[in-house]
VEXDREN-2710 file (C-alpha; in Angstrom, 1 decimal):
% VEXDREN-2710
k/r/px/py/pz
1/UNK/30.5/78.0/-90.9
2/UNK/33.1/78.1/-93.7
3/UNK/35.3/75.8/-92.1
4/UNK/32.5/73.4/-92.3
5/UNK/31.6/74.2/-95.7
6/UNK/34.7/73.5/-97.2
7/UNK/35.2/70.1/-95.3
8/UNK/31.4/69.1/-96.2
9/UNK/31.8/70.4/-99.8
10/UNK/32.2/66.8/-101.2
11/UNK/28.6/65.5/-99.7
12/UNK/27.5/67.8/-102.5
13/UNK/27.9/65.5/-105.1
14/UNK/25.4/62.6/-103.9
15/UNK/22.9/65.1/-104.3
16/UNK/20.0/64.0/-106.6
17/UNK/18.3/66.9/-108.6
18/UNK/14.7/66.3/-108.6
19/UNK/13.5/68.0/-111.8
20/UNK/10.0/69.5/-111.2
21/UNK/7.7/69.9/-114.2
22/UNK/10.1/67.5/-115.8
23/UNK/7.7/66.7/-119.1
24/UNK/8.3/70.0/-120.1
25/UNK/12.0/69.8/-120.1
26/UNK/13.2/69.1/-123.9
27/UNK/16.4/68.6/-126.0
28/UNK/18.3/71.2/-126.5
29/UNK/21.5/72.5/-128.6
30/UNK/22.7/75.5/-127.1
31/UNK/22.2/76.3/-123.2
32/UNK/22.2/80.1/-121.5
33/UNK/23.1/80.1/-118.2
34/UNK/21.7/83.5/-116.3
35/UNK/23.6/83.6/-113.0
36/UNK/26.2/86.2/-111.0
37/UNK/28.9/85.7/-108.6
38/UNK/28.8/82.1/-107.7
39/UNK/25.5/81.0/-108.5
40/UNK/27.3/80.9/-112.4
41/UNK/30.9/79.1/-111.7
42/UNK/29.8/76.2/-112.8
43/UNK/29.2/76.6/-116.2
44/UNK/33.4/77.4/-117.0
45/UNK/33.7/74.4/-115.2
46/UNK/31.4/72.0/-117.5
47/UNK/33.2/73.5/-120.7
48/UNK/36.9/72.1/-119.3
49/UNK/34.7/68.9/-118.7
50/UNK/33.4/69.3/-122.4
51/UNK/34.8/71.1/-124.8
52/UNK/32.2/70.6/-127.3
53/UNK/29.2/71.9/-124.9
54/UNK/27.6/75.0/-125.7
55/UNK/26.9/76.9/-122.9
56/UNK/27.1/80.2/-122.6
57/UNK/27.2/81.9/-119.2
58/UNK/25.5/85.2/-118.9
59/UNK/26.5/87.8/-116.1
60/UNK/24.2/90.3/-116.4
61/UNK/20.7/92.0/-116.9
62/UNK/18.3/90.7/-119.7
63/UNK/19.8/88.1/-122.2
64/UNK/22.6/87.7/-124.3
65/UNK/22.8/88.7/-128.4
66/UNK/21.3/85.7/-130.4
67/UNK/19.8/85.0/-133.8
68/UNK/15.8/84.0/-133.8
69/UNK/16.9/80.8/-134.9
70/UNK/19.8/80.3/-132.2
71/UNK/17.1/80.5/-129.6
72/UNK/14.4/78.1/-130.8
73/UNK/17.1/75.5/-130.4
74/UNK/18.5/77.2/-126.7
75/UNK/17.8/76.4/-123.0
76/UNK/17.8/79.1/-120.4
77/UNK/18.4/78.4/-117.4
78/UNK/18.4/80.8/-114.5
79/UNK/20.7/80.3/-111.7
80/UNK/20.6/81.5/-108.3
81/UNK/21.5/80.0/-105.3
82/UNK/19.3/82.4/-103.2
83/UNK/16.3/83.2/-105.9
84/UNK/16.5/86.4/-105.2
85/UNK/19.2/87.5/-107.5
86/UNK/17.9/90.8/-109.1
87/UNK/20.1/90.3/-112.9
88/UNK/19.0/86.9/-113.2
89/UNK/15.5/87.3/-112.8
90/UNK/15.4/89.9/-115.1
91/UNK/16.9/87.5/-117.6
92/UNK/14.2/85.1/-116.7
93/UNK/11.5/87.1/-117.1
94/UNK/12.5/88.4/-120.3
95/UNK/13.2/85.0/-121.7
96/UNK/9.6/84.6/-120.4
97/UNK/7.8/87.6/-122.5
98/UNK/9.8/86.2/-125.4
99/UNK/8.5/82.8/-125.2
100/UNK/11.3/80.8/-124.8
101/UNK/12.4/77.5/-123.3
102/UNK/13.2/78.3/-119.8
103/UNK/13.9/76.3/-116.4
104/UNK/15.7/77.6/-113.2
105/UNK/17.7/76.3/-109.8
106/UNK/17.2/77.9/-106.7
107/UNK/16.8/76.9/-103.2
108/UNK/14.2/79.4/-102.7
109/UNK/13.1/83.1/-103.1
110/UNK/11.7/84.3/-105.8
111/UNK/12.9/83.0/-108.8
112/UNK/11.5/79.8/-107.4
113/UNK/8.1/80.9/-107.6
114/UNK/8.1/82.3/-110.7
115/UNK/9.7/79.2/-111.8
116/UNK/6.7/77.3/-110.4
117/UNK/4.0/79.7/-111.8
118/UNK/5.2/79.6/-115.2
119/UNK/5.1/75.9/-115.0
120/UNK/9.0/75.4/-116.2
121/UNK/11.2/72.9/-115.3
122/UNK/13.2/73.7/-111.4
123/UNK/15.3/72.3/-109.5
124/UNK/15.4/73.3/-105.8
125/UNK/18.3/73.1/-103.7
126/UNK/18.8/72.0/-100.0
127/UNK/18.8/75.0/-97.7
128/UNK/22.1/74.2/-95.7
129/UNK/23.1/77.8/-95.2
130/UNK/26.2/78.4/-97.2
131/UNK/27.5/80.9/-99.5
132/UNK/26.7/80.7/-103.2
133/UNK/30.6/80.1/-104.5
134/UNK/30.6/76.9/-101.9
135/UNK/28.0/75.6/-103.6
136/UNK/29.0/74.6/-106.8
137/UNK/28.9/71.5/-106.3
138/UNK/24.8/71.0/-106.1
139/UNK/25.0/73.9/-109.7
140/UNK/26.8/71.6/-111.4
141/UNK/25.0/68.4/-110.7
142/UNK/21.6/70.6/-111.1
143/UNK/23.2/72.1/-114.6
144/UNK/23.8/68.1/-115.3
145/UNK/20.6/66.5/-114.6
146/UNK/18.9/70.3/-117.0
147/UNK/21.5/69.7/-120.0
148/UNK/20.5/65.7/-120.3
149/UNK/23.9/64.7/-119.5
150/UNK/23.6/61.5/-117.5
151/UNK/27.6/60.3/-118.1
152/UNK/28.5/63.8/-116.1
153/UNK/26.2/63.4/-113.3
154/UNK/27.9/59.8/-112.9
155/UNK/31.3/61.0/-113.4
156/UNK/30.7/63.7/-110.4
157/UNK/29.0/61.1/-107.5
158/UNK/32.1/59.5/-107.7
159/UNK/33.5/62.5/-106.9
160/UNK/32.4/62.4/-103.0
161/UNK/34.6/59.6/-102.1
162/UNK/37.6/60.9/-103.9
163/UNK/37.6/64.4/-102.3
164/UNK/37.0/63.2/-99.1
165/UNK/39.9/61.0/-99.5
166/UNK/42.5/64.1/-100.5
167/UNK/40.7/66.1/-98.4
168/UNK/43.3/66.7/-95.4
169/UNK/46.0/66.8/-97.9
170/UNK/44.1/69.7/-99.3
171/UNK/43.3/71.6/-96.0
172/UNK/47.3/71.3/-95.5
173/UNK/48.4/72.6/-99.0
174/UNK/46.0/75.3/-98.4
175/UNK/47.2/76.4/-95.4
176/UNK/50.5/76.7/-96.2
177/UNK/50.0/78.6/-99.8
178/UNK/48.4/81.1/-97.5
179/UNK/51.4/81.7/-95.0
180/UNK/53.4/82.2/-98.0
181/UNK/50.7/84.7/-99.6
182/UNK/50.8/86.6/-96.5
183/UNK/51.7/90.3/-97.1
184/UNK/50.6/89.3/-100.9
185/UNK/48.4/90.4/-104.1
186/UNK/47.6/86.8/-105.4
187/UNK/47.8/86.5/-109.4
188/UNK/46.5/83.3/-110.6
189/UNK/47.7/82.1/-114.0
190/UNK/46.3/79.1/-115.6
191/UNK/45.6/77.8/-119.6
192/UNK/43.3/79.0/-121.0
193/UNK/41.6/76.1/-120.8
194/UNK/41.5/76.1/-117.4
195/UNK/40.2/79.7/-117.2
196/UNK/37.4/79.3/-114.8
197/UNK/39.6/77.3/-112.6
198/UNK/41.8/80.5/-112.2
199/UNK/38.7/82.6/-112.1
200/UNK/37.7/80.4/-109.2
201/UNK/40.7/80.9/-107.0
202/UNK/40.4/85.0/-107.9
203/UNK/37.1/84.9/-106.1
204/UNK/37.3/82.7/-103.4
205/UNK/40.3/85.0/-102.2
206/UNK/37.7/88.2/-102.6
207/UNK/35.0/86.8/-100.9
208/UNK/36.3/84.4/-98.5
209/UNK/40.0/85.5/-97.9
210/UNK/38.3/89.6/-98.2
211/UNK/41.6/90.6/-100.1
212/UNK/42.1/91.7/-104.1
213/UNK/43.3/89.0/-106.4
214/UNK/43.5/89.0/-110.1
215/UNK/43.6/86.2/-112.7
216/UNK/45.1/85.6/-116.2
217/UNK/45.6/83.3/-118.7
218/UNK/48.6/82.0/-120.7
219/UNK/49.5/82.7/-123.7
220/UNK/47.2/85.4/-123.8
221/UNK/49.1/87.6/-120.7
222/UNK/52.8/86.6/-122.5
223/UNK/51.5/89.5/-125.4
224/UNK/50.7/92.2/-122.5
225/UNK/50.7/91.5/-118.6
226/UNK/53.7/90.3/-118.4
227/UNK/55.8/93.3/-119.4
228/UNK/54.2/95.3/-116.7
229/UNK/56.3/93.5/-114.2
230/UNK/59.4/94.1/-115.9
231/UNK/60.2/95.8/-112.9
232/UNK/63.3/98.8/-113.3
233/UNK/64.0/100.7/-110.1
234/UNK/61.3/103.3/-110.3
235/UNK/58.5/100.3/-110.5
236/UNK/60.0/97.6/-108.1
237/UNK/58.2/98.4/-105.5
238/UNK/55.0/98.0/-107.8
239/UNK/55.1/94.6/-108.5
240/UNK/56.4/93.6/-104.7
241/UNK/53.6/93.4/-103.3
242/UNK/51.9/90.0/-105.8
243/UNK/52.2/86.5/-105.5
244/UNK/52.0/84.9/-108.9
245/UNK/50.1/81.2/-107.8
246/UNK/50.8/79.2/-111.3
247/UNK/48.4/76.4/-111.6
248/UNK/49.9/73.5/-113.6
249/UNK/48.1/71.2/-115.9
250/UNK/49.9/68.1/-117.3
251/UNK/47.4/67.6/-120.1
252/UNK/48.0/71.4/-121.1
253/UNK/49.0/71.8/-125.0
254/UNK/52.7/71.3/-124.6
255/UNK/53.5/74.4/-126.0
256/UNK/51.2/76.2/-123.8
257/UNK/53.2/74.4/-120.6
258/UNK/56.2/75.1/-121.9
259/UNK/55.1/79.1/-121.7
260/UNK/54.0/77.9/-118.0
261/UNK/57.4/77.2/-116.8
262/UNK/59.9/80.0/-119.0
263/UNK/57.2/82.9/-117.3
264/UNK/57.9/81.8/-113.6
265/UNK/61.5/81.7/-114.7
266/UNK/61.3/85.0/-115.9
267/UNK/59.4/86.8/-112.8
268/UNK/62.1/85.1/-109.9
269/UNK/64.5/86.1/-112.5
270/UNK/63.1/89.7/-111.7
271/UNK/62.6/88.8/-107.7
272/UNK/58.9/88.6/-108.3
273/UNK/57.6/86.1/-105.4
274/UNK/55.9/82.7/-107.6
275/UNK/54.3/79.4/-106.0
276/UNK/53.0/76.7/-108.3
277/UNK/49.8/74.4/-108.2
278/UNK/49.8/71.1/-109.6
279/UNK/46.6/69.9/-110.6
280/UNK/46.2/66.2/-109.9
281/UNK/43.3/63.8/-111.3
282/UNK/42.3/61.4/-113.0
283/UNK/39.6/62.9/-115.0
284/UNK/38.9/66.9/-115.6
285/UNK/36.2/66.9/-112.2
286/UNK/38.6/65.4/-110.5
287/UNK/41.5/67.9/-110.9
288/UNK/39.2/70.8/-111.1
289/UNK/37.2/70.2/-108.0
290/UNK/40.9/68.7/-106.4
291/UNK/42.4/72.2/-107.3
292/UNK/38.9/74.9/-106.4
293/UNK/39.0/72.7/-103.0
294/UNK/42.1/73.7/-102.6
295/UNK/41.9/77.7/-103.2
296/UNK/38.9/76.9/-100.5
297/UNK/41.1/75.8/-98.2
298/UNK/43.6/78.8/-99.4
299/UNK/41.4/81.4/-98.9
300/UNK/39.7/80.0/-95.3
301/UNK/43.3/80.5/-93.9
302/UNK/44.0/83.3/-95.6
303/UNK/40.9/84.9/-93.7
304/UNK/42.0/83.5/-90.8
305/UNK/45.8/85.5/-90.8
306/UNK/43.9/88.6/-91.5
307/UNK/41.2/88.4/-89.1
308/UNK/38.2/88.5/-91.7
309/UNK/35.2/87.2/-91.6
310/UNK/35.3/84.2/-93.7
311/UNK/31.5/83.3/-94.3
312/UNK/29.8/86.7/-94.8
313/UNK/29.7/89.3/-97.8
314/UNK/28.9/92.6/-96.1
315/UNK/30.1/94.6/-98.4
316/UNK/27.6/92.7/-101.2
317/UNK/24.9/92.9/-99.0
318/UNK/25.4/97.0/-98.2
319/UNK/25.5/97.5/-102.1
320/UNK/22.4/95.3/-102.4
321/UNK/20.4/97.7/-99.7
322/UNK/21.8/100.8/-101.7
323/UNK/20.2/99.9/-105.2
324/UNK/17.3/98.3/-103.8
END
């Protein structure tokens, strides 16, 4: 099913959101995203796009700390893949009590039919099976076609011929990052720009790959992370045990890619084990979606070498029945 997933993923981006309750849908400044795991990857992804967007993405209970006036001007918009996300639909409902401008994506459960009951503005999602974080995709056309912006949902449709042309190339770069991450802790380091990208990879290795992985972002970890892999004999057999995956980004402040290239230096310097992502493209949804497809690929093989299941969660799904 995974497999399959992954070498489908860029059909996602013909898909046409169909806005119900669409007269009620107005102009906004400001956009709240409600959403957990990977019902809310996309909106990291649209900031990289466009810097100037304001979206905030909320990964919890209730809603995030704004002014009265903030929110007469805000969007929320509650994201889950399955509807049935308990955090997000408490943020839905509260934004609800509070009166404020609210509209949801779902392919089903039950934020769908609150959605539809309170009359605000949904978008449903095909049912095709697949896991929230393979997805994203249909969130971030959905998150498009809610936010007005018509240039982005364009920019991404053209997206399904260009994947599916590097798509083999992809599947083989995967594959071969995960022989060499075998026996491995991956660390991804990216901009910070490109955080969500990193953030990406980090979970695709959890869920999919079912193995830790961290994430961090440069120059930020060159104050602090770094130094705990200054490895001296009593630690070195700490730090063995990570693969440092460096994702490269031409269009990265030069400093900050500068910074890039003297940290790998210094971690082989110190035997630490490195490998390095280019990301390629002609726009930012191209080398975003290029390099995500990618730790897809990464994280399906990685599954593979280790026997896990690739498709399923269990361990979500056991918490889920213990709080219930």
């Amino acid at each position: 099913m995974m497999y399959d997933a992954i070498k489908n993923f860029p059909a996602q981006f013909s898909f046409v959101p169909e806005i119900e309750n669409k007269e009620r849908l107005g102009v906004y400044e400001r956009f709240v995203v409600l959403g957990m795991g990977g019902s809310n990857l996309a909106p990291g992804l649209l900031k990289i796009w466009k810097p100037e967007l304001d979206v905030v993405s909320h990964r919890d209970y209730g809603l995030p700390h704004l002014s009265d006036g903030a929110w007469a001007r805000t969007l929320v918009i509650a994201s889950s893949y399955s509807g049935n996300t308990e955090e997000t639909i408490d943020g839905f409902e509260e934004a609800g009590r509070r009166g404020l401008a609210r509209a949801a994506l779902a392919v089903g459960g039950r934020l769908r039919d609150l959605a539809r009951a309170a009359g605000a503005p949904f978008i449903q999602f095909p049912d095709t099976g697949i896991q929230p974080r393979s997805a994203i995709g249909l969130s971030i056309r959905g998150l498009l076609a809610l936010m007005r912006e018509d240039a982005g949902l364009i920019e991404t449709q053209n997206l399904v011929e260009y994947l599916s042309v590097g798509m083999g190339g992809y599947e083989k770069q995967g594959k071969a990052l995960a022989e060499k991450m075998k026996g491995c802790v991956p660390v991804i380091y990216a901009s910070r720009r490109n955080r969500a990208i990193a953030y990406n990879w980090k979970i695709k290795f959890n869920e999919t790959g079912k193995i830790p992985a961290f994430c961090n972002v440069i120059p930020e970890l060159n104050h602090n992370e770094m130094t705990g892999f200054d490895a001296v004999d009593a630690t070195r057999a700490l730090s063995q045990k990570f693969l440092f995956i460096f994702l490269r980004d031409g269009v990265d402040l030069a400093k900050v890619q500068k910074r890039v290239a003297i940290t790998e230096e210094l971690y082989r310097a110190r035997g630490l084990r490195t490998a390095a992502v280019e990301m390629i493209g002609a726009t930012p949804f191209e080398k975003m979606f290029a390099s995500t497809t990618i730790a897809d690929w990464t994280a399906y093989y990685t599954s593979q070498i280790y026997g896990t299941e690739a498709d399923e969660v269990p361990m979500v799904e056991e918490f889920k029945k213990r709080i219930a």
